[in-house]
BALOMAR-435569 format. One line per field, with one value per residue: residue number from 0; residue in three letters; x, y, z of N, C-alpha, C, O, CB in turn. Coordinates in steps of 0.05 Angstrom, whole numbers, plus 5000, padded with zeros to 4 digits. Glycine has a CB too. Example, Ala and Ser with C-alpha at 12.3 -4.5 7.8 and 13.67 -1.06 7.14 Angstrom:
! BALOMAR-435569
num c(0	1) .
residuo c(ALA	SER) .
nc1 c(5264	5257) .
nc2 c(4886	4955) .
nc3 c(5156	5142) .
cac1 c(5246	5273) .
cac2 c(4910	4979) .
cac3 c(5156	5143) .
cc1 c(5264	5258) .
cc2 c(4934	5001) .
cc3 c(5156	5157) .
oc1 c(5285	5268) .
oc2 c(4934	5023) .
oc3 c(5169	5161) .
cbc1 c(5226	5282) .
cbc2 c(4911	4988) .
cbc3 c(5181	5114) .
END
This chain:
! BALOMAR-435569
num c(0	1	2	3	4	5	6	7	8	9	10	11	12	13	14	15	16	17	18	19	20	21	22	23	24	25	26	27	28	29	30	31	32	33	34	35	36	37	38	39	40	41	42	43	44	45	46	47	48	49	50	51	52	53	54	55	56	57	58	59	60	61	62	63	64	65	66	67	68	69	70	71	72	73	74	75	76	77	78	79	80	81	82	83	84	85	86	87	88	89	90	91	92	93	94	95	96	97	98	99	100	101	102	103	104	105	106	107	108	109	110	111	112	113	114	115	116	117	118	119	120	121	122	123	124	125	126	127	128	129	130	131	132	133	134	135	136	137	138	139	140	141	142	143) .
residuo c(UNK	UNK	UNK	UNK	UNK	UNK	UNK	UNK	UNK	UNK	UNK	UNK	UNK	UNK	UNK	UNK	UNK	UNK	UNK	UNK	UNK	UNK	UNK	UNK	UNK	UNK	UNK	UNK	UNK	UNK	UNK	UNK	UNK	UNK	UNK	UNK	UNK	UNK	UNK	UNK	UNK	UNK	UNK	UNK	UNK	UNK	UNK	UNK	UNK	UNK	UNK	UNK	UNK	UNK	UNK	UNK	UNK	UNK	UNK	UNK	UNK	UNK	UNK	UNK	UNK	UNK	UNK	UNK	UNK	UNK	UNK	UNK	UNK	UNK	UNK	UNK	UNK	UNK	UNK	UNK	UNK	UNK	UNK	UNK	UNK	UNK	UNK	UNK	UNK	UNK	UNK	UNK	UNK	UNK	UNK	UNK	UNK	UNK	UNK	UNK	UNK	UNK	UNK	UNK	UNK	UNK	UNK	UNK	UNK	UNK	UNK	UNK	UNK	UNK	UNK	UNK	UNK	UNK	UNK	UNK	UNK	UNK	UNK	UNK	UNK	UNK	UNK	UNK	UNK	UNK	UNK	UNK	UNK	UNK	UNK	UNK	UNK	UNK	UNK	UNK	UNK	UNK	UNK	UNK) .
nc1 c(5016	5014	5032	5000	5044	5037	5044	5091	5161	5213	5274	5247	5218	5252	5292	5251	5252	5293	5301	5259	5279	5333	5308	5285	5333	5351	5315	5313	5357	5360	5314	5328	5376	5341	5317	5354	5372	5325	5328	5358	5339	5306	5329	5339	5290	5278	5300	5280	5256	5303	5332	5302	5311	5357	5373	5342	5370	5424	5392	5383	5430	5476	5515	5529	5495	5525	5508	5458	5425	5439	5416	5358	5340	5317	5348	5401	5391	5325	5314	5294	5287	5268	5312	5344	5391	5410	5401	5439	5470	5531	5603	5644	5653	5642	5611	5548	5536	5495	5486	5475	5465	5463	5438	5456	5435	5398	5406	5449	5504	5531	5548	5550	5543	5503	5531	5506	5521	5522	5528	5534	5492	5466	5422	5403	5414	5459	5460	5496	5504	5531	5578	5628	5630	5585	5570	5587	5540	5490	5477	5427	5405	5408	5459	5503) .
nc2 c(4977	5048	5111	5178	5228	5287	5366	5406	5393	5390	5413	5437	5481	5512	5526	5557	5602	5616	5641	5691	5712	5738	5772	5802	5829	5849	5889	5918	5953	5981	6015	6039	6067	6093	6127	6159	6196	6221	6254	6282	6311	6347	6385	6420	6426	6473	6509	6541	6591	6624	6613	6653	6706	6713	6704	6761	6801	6798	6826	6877	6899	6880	6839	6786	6763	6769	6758	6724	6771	6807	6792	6802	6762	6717	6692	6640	6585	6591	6561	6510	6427	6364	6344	6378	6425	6485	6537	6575	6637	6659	6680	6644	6577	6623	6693	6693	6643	6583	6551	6496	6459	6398	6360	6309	6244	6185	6184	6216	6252	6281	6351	6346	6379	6423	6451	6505	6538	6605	6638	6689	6687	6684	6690	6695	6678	6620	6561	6520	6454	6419	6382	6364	6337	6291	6230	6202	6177	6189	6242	6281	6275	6317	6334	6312) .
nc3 c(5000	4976	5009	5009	5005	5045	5056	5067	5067	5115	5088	5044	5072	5095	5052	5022	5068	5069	5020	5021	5065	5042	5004	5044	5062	5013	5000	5050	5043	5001	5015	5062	5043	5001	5043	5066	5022	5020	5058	5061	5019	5033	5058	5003	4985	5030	5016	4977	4991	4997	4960	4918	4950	4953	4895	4883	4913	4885	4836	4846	4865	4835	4862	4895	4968	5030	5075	5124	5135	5104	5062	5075	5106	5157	5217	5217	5239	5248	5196	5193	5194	5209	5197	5177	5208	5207	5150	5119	5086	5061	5043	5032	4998	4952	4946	4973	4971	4992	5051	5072	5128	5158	5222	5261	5252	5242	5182	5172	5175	5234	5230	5166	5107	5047	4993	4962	4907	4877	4813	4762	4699	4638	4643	4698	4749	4764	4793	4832	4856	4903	4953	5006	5042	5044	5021	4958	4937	4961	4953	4931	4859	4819	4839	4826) .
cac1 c(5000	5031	5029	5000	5060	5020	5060	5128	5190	5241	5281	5229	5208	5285	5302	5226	5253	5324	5297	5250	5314	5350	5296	5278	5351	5355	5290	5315	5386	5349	5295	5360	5391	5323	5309	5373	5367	5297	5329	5380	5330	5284	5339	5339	5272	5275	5327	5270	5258	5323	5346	5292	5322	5395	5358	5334	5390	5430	5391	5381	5456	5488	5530	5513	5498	5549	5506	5421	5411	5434	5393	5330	5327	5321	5373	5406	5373	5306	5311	5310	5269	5278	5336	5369	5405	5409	5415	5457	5481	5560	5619	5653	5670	5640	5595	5514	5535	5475	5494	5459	5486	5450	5428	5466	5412	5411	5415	5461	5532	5529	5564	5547	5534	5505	5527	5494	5541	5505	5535	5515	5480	5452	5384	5393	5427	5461	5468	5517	5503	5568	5575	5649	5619	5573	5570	5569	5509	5475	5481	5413	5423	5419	5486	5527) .
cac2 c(5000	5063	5129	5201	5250	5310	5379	5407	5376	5410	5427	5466	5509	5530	5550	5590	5628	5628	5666	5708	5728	5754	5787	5824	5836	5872	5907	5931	5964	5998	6023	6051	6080	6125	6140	6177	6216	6232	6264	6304	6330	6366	6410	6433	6442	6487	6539	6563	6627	6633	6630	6675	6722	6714	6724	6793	6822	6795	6838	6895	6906	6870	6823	6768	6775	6754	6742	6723	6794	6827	6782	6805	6732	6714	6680	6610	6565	6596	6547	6477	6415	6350	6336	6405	6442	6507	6543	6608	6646	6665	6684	6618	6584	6646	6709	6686	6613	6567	6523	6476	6447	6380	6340	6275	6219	6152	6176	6234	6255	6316	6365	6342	6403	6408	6475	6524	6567	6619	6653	6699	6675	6701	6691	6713	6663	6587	6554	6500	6437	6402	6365	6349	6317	6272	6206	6201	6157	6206	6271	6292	6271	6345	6356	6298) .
cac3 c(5000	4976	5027	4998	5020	5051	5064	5053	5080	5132	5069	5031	5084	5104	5027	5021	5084	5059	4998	5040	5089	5019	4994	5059	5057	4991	5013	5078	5044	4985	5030	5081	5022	4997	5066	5070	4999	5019	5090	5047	4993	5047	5055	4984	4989	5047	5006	4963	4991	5002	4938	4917	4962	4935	4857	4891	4925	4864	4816	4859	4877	4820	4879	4918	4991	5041	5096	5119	5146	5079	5040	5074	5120	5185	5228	5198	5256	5235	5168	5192	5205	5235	5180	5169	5226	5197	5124	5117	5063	5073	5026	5027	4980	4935	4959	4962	4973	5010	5064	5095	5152	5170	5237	5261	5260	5230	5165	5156	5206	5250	5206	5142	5090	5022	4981	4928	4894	4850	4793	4740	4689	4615	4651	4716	4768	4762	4822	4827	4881	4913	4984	5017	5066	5044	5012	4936	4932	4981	4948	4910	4834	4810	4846	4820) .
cc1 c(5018	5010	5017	5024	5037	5036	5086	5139	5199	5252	5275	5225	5235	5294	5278	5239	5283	5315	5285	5274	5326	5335	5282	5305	5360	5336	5307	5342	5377	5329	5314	5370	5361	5318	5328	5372	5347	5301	5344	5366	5311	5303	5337	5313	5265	5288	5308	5264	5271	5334	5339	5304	5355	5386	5355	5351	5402	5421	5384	5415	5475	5516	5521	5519	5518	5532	5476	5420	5415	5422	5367	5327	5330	5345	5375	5388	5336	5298	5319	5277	5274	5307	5355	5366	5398	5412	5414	5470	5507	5578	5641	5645	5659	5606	5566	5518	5509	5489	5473	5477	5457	5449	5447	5434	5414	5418	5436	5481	5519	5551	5559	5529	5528	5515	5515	5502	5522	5531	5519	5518	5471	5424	5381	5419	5425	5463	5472	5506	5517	5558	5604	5644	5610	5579	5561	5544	5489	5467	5458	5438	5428	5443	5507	5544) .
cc2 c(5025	5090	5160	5221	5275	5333	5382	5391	5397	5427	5446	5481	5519	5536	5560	5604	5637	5653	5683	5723	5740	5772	5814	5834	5868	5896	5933	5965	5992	6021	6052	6069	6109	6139	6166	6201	6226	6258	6284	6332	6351	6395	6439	6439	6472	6523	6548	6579	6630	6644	6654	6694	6731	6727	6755	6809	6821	6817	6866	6919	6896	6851	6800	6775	6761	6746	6738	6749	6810	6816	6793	6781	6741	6691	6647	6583	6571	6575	6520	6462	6388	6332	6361	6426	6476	6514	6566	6611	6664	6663	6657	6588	6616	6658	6687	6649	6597	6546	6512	6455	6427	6366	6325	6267	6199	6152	6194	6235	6279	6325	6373	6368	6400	6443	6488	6542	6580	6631	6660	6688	6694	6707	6691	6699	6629	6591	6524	6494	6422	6404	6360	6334	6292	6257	6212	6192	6182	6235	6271	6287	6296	6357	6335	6303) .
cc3 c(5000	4990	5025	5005	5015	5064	5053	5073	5096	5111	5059	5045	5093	5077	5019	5041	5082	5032	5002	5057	5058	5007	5007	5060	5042	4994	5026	5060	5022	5005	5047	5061	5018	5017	5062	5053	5007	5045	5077	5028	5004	5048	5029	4975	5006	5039	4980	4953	4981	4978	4918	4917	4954	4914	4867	4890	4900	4834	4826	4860	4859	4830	4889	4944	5002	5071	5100	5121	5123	5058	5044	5097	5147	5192	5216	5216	5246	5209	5183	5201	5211	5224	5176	5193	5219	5164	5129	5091	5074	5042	5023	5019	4949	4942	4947	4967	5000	5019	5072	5105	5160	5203	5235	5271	5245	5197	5153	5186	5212	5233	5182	5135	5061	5016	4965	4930	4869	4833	4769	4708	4662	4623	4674	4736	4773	4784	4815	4852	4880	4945	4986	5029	5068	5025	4980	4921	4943	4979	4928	4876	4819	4822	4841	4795) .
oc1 c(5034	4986	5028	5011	5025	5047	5099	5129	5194	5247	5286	5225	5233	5306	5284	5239	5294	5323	5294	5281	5323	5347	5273	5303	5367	5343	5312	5342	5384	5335	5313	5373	5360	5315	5319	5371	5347	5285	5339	5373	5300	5296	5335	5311	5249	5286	5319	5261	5269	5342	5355	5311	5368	5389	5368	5353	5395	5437	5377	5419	5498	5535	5497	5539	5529	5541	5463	5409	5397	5417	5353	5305	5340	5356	5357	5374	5324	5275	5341	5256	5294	5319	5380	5346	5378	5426	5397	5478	5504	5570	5655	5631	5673	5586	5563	5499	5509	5500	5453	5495	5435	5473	5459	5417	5435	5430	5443	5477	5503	5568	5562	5509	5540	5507	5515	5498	5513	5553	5500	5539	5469	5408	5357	5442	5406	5466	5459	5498	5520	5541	5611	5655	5618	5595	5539	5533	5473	5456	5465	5462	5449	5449	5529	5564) .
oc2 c(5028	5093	5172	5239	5282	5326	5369	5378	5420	5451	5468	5504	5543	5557	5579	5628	5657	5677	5702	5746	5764	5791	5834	5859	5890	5920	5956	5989	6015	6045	6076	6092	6132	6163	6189	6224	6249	6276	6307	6356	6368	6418	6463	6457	6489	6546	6562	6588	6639	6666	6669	6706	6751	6751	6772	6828	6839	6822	6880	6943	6903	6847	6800	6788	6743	6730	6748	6756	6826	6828	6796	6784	6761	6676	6634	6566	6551	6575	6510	6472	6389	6315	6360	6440	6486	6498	6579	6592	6680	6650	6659	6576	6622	6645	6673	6634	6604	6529	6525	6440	6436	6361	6324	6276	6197	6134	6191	6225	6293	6311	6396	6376	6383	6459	6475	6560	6569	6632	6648	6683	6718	6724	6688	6710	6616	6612	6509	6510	6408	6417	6349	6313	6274	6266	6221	6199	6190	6249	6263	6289	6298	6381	6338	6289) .
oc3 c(5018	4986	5044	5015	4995	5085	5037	5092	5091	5110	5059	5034	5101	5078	5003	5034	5091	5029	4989	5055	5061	4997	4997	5058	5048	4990	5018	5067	5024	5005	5042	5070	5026	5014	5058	5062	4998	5049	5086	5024	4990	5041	5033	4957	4997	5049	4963	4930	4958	4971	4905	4896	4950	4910	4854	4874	4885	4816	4807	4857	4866	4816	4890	4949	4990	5088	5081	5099	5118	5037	5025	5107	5156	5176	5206	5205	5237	5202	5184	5209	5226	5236	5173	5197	5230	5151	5140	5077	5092	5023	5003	5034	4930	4942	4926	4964	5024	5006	5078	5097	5166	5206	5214	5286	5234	5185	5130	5208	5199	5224	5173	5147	5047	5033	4944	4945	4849	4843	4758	4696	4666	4614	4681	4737	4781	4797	4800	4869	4860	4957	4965	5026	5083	5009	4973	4900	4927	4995	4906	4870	4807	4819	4851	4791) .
cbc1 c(4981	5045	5051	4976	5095	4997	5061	5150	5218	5272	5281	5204	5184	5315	5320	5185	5242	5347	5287	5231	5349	5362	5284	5263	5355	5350	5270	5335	5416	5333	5283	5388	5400	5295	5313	5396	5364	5270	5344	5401	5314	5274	5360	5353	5262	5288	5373	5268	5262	5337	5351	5279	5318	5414	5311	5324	5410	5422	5374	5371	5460	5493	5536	5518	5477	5583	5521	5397	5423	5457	5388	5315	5344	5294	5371	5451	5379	5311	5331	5346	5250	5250	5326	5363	5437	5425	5405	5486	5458	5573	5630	5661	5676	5646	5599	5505	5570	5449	5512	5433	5502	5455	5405	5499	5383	5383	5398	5440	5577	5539	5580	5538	5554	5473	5538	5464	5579	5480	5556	5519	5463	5450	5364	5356	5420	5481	5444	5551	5483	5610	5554	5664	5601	5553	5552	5577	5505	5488	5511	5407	5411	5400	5489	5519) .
cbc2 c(5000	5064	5128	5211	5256	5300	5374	5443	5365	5389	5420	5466	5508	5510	5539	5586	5623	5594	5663	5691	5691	5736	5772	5819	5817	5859	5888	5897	5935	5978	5995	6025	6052	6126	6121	6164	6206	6204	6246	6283	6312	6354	6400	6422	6428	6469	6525	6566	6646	6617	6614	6678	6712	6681	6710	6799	6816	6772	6825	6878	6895	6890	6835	6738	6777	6778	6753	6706	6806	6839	6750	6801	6699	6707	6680	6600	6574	6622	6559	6470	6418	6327	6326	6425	6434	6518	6537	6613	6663	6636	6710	6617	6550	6637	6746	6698	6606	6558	6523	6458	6475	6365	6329	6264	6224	6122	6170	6263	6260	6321	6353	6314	6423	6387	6479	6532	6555	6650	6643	6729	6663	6685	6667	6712	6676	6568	6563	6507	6426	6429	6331	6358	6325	6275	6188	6198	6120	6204	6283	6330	6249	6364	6372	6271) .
cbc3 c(5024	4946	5035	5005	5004	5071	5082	5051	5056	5145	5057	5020	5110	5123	4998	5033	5116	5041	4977	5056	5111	4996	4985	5088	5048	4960	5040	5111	5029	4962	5051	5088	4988	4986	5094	5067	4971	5028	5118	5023	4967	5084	5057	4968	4993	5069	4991	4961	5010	5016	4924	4929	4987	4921	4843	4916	4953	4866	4799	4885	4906	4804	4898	4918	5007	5044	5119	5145	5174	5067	5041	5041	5115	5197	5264	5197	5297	5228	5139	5225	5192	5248	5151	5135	5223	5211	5097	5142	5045	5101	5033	5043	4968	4900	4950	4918	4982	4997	5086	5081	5183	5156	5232	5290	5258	5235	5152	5141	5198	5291	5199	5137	5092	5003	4977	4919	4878	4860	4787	4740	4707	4585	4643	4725	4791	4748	4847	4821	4890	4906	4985	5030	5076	5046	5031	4929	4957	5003	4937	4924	4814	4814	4883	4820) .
END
């Protein structure tokens, strides 16, 4: 008398949760990765006024400003949220430059800065985005 086999085996269910474990894996690292870009790019949302405010003085004064208070802004802590520390506008590396100075938290260092350098332009004002700091993966793709 032959026996029906009913169910998986030991085997099969340890390589389904072997391929499950690799797949929450790949998940988890991708996931980790946008988180981070997503923590970075609030900043460059946040410098909208701002740069506004640069465009202004900029066509006003035919300079860029050198600091918030001659832009028109309020203080650099004033600009932040639960990812960006502060943004200020300062003459280094060239007048009118936007910092943002980030937060330490799980996805970015204490320190870490992104820049926007303006310069003039046929049509008003480029602005250049560069990072020392941070991670090339991690840097908004409009500044790679």
């Amino acid at each position: 008398m032959v026996r029906q086999q009913s169910g998986f085996t030991l085997i099969e269910v340890v390589i389904a949760l072997s391929i499950v474990a690799i797949l929450a894996t790949l998940a988890l690292t991708s996931y980790s990765s946008y988180s981070q870009r997503a923590s970075i790019s609030t900043g460059l949302i946040l410098t909208g006024p701002i740069k506004l405010s640069v465009y202004e003085y900029f066509t006003k004064n035919s300079k860029f400003p050198e600091t918030n208070g001659e832009a028109g802004l309020f203080a650099a802590d004033a600009y932040s949220n639960s990812h960006v520390r502060s943004i200020s506008i300062n003459a280094n590396p060239a007048p009118g430059t936007i910092t943002i100075a980030y937060k330490g938290d799980r996805a970015i260092s204490e320190g870490d800065t992104l820049l926007l350098i303006p310069s003039e332009s046929a049509g008003g004002v480029r602005w250049t985005c560069t990072s020392f700091t941070l991670l090339g993966n991690l840097v908004p793709a409009n500044c790679r």
